[in-house]
FIVO-157037 format. One record per residue (C-alpha): x, y, z. Coordinates in Angstrom, 2 decimals. Each point is the difference from the previous one (the first is absolute). Layout:
{x=X | y=Y | z=Z}
...
% end
This chain:
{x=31.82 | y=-13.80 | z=2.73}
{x=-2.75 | y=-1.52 | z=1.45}
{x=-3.57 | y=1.92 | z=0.04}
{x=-3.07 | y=-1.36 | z=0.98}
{x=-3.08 | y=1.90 | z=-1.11}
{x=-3.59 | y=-1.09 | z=2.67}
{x=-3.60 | y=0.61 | z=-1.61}
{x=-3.05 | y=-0.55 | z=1.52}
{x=-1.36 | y=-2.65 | z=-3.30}
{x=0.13 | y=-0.04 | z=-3.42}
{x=-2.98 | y=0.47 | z=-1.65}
{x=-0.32 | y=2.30 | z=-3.15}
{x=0.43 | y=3.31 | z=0.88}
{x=2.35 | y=2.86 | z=-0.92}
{x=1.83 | y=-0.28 | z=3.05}
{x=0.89 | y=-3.71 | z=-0.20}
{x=0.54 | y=0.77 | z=-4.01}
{x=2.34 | y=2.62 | z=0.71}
{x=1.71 | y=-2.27 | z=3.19}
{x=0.43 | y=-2.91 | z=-2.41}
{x=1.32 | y=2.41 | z=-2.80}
{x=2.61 | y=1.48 | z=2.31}
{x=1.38 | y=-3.44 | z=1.19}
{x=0.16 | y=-1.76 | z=-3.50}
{x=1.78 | y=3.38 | z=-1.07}
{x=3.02 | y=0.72 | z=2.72}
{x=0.37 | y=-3.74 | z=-0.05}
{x=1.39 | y=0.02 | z=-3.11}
{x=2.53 | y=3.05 | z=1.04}
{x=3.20 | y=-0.75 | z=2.07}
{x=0.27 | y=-0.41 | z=2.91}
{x=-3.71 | y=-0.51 | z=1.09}
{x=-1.16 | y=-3.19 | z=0.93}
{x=-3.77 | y=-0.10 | z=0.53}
{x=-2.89 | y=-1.64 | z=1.97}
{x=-3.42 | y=0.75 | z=0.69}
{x=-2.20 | y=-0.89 | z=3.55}
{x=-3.46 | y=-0.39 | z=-0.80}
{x=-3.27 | y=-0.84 | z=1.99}
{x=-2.48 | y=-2.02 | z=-1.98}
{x=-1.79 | y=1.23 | z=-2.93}
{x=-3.29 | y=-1.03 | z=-0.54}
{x=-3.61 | y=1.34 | z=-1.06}
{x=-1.48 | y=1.30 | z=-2.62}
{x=2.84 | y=2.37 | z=-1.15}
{x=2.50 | y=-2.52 | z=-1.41}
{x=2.86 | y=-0.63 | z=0.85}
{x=3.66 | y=0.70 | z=-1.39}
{x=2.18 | y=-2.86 | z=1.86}
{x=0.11 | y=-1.86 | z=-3.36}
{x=2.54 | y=2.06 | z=-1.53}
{x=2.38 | y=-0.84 | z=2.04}
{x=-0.51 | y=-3.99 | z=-0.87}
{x=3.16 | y=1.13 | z=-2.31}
{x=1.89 | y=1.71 | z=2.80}
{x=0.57 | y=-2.85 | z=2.62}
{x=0.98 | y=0.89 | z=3.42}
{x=-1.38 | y=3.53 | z=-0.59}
{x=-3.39 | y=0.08 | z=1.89}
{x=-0.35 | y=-1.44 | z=3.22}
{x=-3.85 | y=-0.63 | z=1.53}
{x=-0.37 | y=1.36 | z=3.47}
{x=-3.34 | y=-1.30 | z=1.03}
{x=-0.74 | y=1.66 | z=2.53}
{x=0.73 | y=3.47 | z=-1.08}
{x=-4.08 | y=0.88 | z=-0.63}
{x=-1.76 | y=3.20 | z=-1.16}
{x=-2.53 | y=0.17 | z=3.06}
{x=0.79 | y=0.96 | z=2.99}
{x=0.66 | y=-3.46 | z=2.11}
{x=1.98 | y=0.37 | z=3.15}
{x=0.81 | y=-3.86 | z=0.01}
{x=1.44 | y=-0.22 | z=-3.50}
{x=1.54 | y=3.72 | z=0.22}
{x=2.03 | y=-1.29 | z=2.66}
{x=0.96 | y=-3.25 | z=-2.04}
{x=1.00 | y=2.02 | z=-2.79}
{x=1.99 | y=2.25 | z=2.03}
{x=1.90 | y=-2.14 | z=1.50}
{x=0.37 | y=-1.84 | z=-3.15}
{x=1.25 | y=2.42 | z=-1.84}
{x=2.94 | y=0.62 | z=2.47}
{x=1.23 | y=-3.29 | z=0.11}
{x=0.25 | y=-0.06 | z=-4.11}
{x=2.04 | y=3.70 | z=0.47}
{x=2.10 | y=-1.39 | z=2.51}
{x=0.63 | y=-2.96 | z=-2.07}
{x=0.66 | y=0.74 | z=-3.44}
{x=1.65 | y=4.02 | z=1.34}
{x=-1.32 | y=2.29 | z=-3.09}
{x=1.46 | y=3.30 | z=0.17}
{x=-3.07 | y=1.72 | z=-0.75}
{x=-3.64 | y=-1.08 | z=0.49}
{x=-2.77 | y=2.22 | z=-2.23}
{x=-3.37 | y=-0.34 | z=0.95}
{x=-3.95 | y=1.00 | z=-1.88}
{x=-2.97 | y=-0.05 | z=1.27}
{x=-1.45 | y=0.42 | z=3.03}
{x=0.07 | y=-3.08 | z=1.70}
{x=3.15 | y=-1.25 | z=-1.05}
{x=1.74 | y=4.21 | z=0.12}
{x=-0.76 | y=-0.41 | z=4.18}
{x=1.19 | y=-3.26 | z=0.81}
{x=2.63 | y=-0.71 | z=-2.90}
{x=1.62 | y=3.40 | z=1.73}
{x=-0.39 | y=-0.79 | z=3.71}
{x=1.43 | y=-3.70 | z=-1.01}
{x=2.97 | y=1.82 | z=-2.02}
{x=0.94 | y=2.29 | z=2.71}
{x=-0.31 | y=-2.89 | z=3.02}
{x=2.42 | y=-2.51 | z=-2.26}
{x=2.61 | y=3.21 | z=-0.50}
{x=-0.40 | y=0.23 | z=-3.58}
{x=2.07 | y=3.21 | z=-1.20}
{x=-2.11 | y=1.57 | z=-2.23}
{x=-3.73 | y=0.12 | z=-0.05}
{x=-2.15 | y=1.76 | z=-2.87}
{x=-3.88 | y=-0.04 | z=-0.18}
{x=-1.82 | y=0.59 | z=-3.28}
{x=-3.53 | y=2.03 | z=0.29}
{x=-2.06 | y=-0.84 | z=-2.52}
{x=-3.15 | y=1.26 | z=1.43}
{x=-1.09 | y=1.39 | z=2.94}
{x=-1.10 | y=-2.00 | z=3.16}
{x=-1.35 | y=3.10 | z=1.87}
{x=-2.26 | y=2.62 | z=-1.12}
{x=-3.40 | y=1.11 | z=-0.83}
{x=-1.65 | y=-3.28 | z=-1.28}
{x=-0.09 | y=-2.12 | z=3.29}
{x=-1.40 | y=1.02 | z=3.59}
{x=1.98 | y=1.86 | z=2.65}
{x=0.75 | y=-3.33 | z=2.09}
{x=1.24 | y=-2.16 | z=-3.14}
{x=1.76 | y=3.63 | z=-1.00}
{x=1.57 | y=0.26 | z=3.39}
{x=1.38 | y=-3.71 | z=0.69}
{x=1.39 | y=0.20 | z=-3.84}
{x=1.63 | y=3.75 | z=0.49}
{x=1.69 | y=-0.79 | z=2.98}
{x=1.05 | y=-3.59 | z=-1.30}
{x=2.32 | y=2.17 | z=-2.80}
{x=1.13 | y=1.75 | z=2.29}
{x=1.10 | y=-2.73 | z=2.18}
{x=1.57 | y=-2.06 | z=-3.34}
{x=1.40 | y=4.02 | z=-1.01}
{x=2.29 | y=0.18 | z=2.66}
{x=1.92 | y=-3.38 | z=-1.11}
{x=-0.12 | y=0.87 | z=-3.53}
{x=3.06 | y=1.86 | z=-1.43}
{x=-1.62 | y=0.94 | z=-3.39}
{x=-3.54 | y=0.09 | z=-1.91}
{x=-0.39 | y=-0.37 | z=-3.75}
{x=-3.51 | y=1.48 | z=-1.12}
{x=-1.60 | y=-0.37 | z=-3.05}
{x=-1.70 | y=3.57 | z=0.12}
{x=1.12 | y=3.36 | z=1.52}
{x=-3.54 | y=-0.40 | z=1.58}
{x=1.50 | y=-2.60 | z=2.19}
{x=2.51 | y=1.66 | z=1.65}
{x=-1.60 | y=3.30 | z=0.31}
{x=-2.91 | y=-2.24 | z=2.33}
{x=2.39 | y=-2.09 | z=1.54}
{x=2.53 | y=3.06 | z=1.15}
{x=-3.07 | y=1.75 | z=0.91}
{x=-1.10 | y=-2.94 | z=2.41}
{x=3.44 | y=0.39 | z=1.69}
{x=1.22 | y=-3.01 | z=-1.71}
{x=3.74 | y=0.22 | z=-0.87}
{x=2.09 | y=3.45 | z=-1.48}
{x=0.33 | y=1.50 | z=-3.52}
{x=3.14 | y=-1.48 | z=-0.52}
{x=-1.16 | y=-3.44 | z=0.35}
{x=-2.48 | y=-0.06 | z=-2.57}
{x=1.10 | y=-0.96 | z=-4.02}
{x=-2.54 | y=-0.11 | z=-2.82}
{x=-0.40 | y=-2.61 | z=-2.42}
{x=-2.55 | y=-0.24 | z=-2.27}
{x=-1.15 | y=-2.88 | z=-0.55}
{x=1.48 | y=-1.55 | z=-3.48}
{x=-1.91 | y=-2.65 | z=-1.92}
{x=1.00 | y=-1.67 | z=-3.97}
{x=-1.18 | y=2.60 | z=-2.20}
{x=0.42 | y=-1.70 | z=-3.05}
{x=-3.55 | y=-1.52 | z=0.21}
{x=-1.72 | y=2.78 | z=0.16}
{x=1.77 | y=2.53 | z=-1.82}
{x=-0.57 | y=-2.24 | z=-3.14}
{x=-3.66 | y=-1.29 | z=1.22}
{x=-2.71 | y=0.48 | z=-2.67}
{x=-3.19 | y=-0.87 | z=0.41}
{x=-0.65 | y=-3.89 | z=-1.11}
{x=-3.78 | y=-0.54 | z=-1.55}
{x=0.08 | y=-3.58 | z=1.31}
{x=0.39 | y=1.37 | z=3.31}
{x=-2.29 | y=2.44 | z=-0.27}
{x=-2.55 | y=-2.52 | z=-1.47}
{x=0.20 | y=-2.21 | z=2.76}
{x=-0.47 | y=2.33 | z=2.65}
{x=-3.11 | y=1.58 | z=-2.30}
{x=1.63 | y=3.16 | z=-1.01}
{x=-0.84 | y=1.52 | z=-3.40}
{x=1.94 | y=2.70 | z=-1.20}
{x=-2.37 | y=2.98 | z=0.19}
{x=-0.28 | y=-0.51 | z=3.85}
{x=1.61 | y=2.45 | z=2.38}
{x=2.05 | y=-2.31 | z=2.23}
{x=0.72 | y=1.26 | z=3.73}
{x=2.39 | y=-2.20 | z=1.62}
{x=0.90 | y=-0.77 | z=3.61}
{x=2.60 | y=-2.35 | z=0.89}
{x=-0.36 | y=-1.09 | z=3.97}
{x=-0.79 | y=-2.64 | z=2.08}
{x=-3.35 | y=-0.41 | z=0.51}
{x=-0.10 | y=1.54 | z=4.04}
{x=-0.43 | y=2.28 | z=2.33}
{x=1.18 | y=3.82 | z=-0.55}
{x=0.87 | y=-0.87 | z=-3.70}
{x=-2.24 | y=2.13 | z=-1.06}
{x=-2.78 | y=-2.13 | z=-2.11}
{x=-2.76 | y=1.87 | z=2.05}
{x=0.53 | y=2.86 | z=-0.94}
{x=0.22 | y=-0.94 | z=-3.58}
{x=-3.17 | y=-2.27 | z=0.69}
{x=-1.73 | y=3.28 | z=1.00}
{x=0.87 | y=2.47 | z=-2.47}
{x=-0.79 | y=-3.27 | z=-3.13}
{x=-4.11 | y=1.28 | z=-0.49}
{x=1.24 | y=3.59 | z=-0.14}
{x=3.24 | y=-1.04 | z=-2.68}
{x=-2.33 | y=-2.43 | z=-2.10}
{x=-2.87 | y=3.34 | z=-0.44}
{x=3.13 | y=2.25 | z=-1.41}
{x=1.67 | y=-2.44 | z=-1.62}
{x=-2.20 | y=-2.83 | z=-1.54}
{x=2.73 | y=-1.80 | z=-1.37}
{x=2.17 | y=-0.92 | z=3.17}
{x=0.97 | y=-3.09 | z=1.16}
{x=2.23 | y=-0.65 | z=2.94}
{x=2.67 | y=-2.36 | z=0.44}
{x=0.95 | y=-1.19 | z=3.22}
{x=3.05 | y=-1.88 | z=0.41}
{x=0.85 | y=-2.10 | z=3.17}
{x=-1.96 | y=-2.39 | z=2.05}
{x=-0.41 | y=0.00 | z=4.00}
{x=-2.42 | y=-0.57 | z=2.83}
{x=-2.57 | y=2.86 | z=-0.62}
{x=-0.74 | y=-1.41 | z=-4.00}
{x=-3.49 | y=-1.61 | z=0.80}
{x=-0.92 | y=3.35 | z=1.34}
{x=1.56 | y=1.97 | z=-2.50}
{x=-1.96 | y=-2.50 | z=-2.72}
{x=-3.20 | y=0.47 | z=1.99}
{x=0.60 | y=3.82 | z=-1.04}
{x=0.46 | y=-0.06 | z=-3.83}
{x=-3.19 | y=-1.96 | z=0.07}
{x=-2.12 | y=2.94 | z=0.92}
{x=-2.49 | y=1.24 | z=-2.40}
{x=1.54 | y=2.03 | z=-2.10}
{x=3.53 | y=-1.28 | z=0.32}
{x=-0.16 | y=-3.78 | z=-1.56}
{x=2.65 | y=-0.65 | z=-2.24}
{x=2.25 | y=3.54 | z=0.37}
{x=2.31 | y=-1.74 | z=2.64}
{x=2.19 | y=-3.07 | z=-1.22}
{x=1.91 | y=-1.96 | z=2.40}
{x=3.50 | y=-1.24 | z=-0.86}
{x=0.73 | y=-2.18 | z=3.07}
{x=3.37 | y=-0.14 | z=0.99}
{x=2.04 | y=0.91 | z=-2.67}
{x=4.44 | y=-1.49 | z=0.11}
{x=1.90 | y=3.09 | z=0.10}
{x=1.83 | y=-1.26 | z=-4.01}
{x=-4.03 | y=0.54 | z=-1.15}
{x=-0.46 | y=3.46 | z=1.39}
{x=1.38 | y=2.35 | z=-2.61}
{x=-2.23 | y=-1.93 | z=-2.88}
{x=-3.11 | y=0.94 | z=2.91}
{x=0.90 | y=3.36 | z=0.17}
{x=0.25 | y=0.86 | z=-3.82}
{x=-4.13 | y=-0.44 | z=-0.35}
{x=0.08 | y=2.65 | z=2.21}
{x=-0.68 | y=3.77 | z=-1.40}
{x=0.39 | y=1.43 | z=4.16}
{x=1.04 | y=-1.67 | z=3.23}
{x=-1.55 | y=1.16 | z=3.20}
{x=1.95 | y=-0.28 | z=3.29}
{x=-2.81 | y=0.45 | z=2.66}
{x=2.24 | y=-1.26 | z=2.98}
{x=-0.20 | y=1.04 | z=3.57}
{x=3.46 | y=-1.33 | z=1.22}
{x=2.84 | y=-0.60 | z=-2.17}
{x=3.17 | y=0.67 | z=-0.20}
{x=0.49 | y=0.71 | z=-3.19}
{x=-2.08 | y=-2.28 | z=-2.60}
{x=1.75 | y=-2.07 | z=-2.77}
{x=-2.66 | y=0.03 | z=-2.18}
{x=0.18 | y=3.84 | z=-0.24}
{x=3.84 | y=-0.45 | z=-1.63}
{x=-1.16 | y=-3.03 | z=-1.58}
{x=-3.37 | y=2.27 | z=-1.85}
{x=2.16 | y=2.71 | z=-0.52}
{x=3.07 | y=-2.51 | z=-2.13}
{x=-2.87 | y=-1.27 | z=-2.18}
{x=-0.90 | y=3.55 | z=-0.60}
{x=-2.99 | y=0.44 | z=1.76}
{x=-1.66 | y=2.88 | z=1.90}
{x=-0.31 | y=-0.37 | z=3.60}
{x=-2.98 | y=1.27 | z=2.46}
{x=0.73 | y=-0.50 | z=3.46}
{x=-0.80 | y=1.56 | z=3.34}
{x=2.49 | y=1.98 | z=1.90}
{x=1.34 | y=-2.65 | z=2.60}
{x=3.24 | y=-1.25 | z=1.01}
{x=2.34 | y=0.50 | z=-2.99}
{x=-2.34 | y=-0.02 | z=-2.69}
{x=0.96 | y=3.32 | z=-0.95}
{x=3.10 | y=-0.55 | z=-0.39}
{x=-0.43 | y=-1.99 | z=-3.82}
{x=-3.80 | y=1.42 | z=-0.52}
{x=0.84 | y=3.21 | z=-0.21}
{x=-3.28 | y=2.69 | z=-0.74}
{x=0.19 | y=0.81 | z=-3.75}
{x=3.22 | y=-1.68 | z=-0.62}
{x=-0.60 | y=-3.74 | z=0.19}
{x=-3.73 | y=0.26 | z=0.81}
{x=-2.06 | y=1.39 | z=2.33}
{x=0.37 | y=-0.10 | z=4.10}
{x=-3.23 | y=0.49 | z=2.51}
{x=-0.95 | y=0.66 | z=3.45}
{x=-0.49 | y=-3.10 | z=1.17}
{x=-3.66 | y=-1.60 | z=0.05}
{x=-0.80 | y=3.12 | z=-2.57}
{x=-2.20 | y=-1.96 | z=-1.86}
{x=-1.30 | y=3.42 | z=-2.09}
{x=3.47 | y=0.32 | z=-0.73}
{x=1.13 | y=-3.40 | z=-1.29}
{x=-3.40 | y=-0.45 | z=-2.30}
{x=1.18 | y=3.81 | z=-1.28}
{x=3.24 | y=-1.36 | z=-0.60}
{x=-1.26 | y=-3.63 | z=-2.07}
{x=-2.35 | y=1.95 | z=-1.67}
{x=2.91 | y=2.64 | z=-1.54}
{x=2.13 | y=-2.73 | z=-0.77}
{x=-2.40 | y=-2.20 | z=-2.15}
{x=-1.11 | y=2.81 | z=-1.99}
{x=3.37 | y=1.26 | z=-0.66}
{x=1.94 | y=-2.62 | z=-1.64}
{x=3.36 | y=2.25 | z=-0.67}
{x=-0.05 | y=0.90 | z=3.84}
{x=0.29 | y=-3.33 | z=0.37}
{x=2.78 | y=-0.39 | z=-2.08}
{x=1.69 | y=3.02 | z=1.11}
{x=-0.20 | y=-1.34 | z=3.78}
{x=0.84 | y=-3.27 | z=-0.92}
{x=2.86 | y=0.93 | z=-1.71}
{x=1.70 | y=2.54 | z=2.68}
{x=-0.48 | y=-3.31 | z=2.63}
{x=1.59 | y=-2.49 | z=-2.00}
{x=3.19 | y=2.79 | z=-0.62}
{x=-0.16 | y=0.36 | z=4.31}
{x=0.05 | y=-3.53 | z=0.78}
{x=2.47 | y=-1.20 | z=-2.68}
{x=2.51 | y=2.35 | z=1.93}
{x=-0.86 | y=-0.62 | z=3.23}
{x=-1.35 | y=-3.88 | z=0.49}
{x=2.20 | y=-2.56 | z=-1.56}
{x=1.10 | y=-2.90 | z=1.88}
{x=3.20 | y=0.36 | z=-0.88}
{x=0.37 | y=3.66 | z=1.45}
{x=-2.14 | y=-1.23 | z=3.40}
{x=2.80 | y=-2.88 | z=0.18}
{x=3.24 | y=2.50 | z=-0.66}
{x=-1.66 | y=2.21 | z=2.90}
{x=-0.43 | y=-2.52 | z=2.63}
{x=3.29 | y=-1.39 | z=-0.83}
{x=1.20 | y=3.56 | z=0.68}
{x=-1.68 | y=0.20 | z=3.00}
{x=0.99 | y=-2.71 | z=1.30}
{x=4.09 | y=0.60 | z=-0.37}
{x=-0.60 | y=3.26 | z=1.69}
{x=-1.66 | y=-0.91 | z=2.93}
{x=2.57 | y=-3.22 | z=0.58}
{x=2.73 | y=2.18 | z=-0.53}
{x=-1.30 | y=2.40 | z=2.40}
{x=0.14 | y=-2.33 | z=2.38}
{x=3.38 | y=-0.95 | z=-0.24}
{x=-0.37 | y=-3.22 | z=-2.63}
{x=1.57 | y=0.10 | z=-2.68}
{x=-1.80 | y=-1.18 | z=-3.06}
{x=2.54 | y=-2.22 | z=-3.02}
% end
């Protein structure tokens, strides 16, 4: 049975990681047969269209499916789009992201496909843009809502904002979290060669942040509370993972007096190389303004690591206060140099945390258990619909 998943591009990021796992994963159940619509993937970011050199026929490049908003290639896309659905006939079309969510679903219900699931792997509405670009992008879900028969969220956090924007019913909302290998990181130890490289000794206090280098990520705020963190705790260094538009200006602000040499830039790091980054780390901080629900908070917590992270989206919902780590108002900056300063005088707190998070995510984030579930998912809602599933 034929199902064609539609993303916006493929750069690194835990929602094309998780899009990617899920494909590679039902393909190899019966009776799945998978492909994957992408726009083009380029930038700083990466890109993940190479792993599916060993997957022919898998990924197909839609070029004009873009991120910005561009009435002339929208249209293209569009229109694209329901030409391949009416050609190849899946039975279900799955959508992520924003772009690719509102016209992947308005294509899928205009060629008659029978079943049409969106994935929500972040907001696009809410506090962090203005009331115009919050408007056009509210009622745009809504539009897309009313042709979609089901919603897969990676957070509880989704679905309570999306049912409380008028967007769909209870019923039509599953969560799955989403799974990741966990090998890597439940065995990571920290590597000195690594650690040499980047110019990490072993007696600093490592605060790690794994994001791309952007807007509402976060990095500000961690940019303002750094003079504050390096008076209390003179042996910190901070590791920031990722690469993206805003790193000249983000490099411009770890060489302020006072702050040379405490910030080390990875660059883009390849998803396989992210579990060796994350053992240097003694605490991860998750300062993000819109997410869905973070990878790199499962990812810390696997390795064993204690989390920090402000109170948005579904951050909660793995940094849990005094179980995994610690969870703040956001833009508390008081509150999140409190929280460093705790943890990197208190070695068996961070142990303790560390500990509790890697028992959560083993039970809750494995690839294999994200696969089972959308496989589930997916019989249900075909069968519900009258098609029977081999």
């Amino acid at each position: 049975m034929r199902v064609s998943h539609v993303i916006t591009r493929l750069i690194v990021g835990g929602a094309q990681e998780n899009t990617v796992s899920t494909i590679l994963g039902l393909r190899r159940r019966a009776p799945w047969e998978l492909e994957l619509v992408s726009g083009p993937s380029i930038g700083r970011e990466g890109s993940l269209e190479s792993v599916f050199l060993d997957h022919p026929g898998v990924l197909r490049l839609e070029p004009h499916l873009v991120r910005p908003i561009h009435p002339w290639h929208d249209l293209l896309g569009y229109r694209s789009l329901i030409r391949h659905f009416r050609r190849t006939r899946p039975v279900l079309v799955h959508t992520h992201s924003g772009k690719a969510g509102i016209l992947g679903r308005l294509a899928a219900h205009k060629a008659r496909i029978p079943l049409v699931v969106h994935s929500i792997h972040g907001p696009s509405f809410g506090s962090f843009q203005g009331p115009v670009a919050n408007a056009v992008f509210t009622h745009a879900e809504r539009v897309a809502g009313r042709v979609t028969d089901h919603f897969v969220v990676v957070a509880d956090a989704m679905r309570r904002q999306y049912l409380d924007a008028g967007i769909g019913r209870a019923g039509d909302y599953s969560r799955i979290f989403s799974g990741f290998d966990l090998e890597p990181y439940l065995t990571a130890a920290r590597d000195p060669a690594l650690a040499s490289k980047l110019g990490l000794s072993p007696r600093d206090f490592v605060v790690g942040k794994i994001a791309r280098l952007f807007a509402l990520k976060g990095h500000d705020d961690l940019f303002a509370a750094a003079p504050d963190l390096v008076r209390r705790i003179p042996n910190i260094r901070f590791l920031l993972v990722g690469d993206g538009e805003w790193r000249p200006r983000f490099e411009a602000l770890a060489r302020q007096p006072g702050l040379q040499g405490r910030f080390v830039f990875t660059g883009l790091v390849p998803p396989s190389e992210v579990a060796r980054h994350v053992a240097l780390m003694d605490v991860l901080v998750h300062l993000s303004r819109r997410e869905g629900l973070p990878r790199a908070l499962p990812q810390a917590a696997a390795a064993g690591v204690p989390l920090v992270a402000f109170d948005c989206d579904g951050a909660g919902e793995v940094c849990q206060s005094d179980r995994t780590g610690f969870l703040l108002p956001p833009g508390d900056l008081s509150a999140l140099t409190a929280a460093l300063a705790r943890l990197s005088a208190d070695p068996g707190l961070r142990r303790s945390l560390g500990q509790a998070g890697r028992a959560f995510v083993r039970e809750h984030f494995s690839v294999e258990r994200m696969v089972e579930e959308q496989d589930r998912l997916y019989r249900r809602l075909l069968q519900s619909k009258g098609i029977q599933v081999p």
